[in-house]
C-alpha positions as CSV (number, residue, x, y, z in Angstrom):
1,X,53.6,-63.6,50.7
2,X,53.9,-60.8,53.3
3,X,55.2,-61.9,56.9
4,X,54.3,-60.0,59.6
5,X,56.8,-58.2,61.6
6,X,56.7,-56.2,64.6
7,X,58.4,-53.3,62.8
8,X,56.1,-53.6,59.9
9,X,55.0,-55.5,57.1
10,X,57.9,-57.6,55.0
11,X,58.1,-59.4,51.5
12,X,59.2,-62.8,52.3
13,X,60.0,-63.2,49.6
14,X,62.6,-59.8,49.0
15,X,62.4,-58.2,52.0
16,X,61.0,-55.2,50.7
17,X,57.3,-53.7,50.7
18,X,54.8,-56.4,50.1
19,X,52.7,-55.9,46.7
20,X,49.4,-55.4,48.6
21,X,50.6,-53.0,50.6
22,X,51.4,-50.6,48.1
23,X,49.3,-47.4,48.3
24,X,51.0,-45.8,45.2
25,X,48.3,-43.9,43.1
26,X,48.6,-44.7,39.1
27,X,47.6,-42.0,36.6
28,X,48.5,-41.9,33.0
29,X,51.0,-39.8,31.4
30,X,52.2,-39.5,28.2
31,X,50.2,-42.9,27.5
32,X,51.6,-44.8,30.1
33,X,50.6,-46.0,33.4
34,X,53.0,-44.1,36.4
35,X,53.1,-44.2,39.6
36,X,52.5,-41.1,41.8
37,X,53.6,-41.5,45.6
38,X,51.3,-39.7,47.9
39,X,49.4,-37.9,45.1
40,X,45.5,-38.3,46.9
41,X,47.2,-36.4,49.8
42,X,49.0,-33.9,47.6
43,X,45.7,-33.4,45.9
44,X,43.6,-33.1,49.0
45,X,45.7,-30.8,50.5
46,X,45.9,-28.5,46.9
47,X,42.0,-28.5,46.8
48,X,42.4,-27.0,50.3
49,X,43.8,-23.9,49.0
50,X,41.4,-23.0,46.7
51,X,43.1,-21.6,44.3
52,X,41.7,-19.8,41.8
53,X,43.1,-21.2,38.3
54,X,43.8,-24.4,36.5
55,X,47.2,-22.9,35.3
56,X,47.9,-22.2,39.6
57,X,46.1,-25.7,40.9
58,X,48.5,-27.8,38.3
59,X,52.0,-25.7,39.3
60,X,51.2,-26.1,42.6
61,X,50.1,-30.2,42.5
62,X,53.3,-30.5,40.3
63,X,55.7,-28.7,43.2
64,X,54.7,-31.0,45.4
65,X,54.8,-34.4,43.6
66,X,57.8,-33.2,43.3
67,X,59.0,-33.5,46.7
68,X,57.8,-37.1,46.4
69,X,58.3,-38.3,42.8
70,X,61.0,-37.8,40.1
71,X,59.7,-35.9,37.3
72,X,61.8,-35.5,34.2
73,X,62.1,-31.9,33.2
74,X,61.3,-32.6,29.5
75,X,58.1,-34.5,30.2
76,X,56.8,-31.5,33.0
77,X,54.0,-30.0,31.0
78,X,52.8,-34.0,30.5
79,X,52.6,-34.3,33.9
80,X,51.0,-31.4,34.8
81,X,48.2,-32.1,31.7
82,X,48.1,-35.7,34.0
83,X,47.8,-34.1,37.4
84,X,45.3,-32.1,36.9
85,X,42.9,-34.5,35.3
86,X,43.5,-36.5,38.2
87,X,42.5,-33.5,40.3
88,X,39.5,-32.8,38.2
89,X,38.5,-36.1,38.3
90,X,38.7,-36.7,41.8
91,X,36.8,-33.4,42.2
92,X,33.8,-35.3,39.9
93,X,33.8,-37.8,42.0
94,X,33.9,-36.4,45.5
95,X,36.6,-38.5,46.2
């Protein structure tokens, strides 16, 4: 599907990224699956900060998908719920 150029990796198909090359993170929110572009690099670099409160990690996580990732203003405290249970659970994990 993907045809290998030298400036990168095409879609023959559309022209655009190829599926499998896709490295958008999906979390849930609000009950449905949304993708999150660079959120295990946002994430990483948040746990690096060690801050010292949920309320502080999630603002912070959410300022900086931000910068990334549309996030409508009514739907904010859904991501943030989202975000950080993504954080949390990467923290579980070790990941």
């Amino acid at each position: 599907m993907a045809g290998e150029e030298k400036d990168g990796s095409y879609c023959s198909i559309c022209g655009g990224i190829p599926p499998d090359k896709v490295k958008t993170k999906r979390i849930l929110i609000d009950g449905k699956e949304t993708g999150i572009d660079h959120l295990d690099v946002i994430i990483e670099s948040v746990r690096h900060l060690h801050l010292p409160d949920e309320a502080l990690i999630a603002a912070e996580i959410l300022k900086r998908v931000r910068e990334f990732n549309y996030v409508p203003t009514k739907k904010e405290a859904l991501y943030s719920e989202a975000l950080l249970r993504e954080y949390k659970r990467q923290e579980e994990n070790g990941e």
